[in-house]
C-alpha positions as CSV (number, residue, x, y, z in Angstrom):
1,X,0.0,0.0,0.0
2,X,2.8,2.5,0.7
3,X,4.1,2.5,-3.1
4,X,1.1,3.0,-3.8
5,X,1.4,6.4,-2.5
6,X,4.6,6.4,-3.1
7,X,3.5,6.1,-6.6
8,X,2.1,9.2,-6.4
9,X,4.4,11.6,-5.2
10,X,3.6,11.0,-0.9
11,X,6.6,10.3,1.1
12,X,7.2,7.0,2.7
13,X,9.2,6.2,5.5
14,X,9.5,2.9,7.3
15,X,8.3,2.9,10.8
16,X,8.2,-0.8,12.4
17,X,9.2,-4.1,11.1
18,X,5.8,-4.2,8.8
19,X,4.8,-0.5,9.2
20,X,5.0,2.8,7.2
21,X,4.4,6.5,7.3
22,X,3.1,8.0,4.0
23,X,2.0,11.6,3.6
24,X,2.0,14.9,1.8
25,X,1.2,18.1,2.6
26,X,-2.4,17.2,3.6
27,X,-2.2,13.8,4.9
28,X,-0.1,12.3,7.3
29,X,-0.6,8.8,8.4
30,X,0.2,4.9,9.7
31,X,-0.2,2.1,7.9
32,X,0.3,-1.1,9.7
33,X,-0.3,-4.4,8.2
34,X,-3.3,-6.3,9.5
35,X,-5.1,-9.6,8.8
36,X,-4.6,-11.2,5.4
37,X,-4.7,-8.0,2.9
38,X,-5.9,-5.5,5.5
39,X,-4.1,-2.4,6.3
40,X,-5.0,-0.4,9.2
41,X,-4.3,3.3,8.5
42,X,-4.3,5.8,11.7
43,X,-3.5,9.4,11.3
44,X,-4.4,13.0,10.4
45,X,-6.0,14.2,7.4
46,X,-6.8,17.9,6.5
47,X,-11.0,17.9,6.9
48,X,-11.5,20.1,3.9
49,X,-9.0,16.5,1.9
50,X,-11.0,13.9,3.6
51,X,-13.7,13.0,0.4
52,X,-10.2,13.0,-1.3
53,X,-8.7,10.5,0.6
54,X,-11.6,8.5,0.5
55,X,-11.1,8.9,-3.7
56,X,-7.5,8.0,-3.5
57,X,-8.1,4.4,-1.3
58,X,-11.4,3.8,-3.6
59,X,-8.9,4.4,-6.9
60,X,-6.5,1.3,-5.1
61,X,-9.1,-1.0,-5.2
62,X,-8.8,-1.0,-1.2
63,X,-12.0,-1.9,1.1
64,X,-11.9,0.7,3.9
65,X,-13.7,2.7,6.5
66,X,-12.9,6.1,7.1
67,X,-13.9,8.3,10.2
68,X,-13.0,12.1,10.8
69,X,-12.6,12.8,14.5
70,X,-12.5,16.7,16.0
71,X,-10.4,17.7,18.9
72,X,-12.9,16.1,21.6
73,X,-13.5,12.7,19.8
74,X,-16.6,13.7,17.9
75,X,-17.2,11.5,15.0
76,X,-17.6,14.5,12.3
77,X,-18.0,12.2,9.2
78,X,-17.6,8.7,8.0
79,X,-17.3,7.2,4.5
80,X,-16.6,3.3,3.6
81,X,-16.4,1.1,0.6
């Protein structure tokens, strides 16, 4: 998943043994390997870039759920495929 934005122009960095850290100027986050060909992606995303991050995951082919948090753990918004 990380070339995948890699692919793209994000920077990638390893983190852990499995993990990495892509991002770009709107996007920061970890993906950690999960069960079989799950990822699980934690991190901070620009609100106004979140339907485009959404785009970006849909465009891989990846099954996902998204949710957008404010500063006291309100759920804002949610999106999944």
């Amino acid at each position: 998943m990380a070339e995948r934005f890699e692919r793209l122009g994000w920077r990638s960095r390893s983190s852990s043994w499995y993990g990495y850290e892509v991002g770009t100027t709107w996007c920061e986050v970890e993906l950690e390997p999960s069960d079989g060909q799950d990822v699980l992606m934690n991190g901070v995303v620009a609100p106004s870039r979140f339907d485009d991050l959404a785009a970006l995951l849909t465009r891989f082919g990846a099954s996902y759920t998204l949710e957008l948090y404010d500063e006291n753990d309100n759920l804002l918004r949610e999106s999944n495929r």
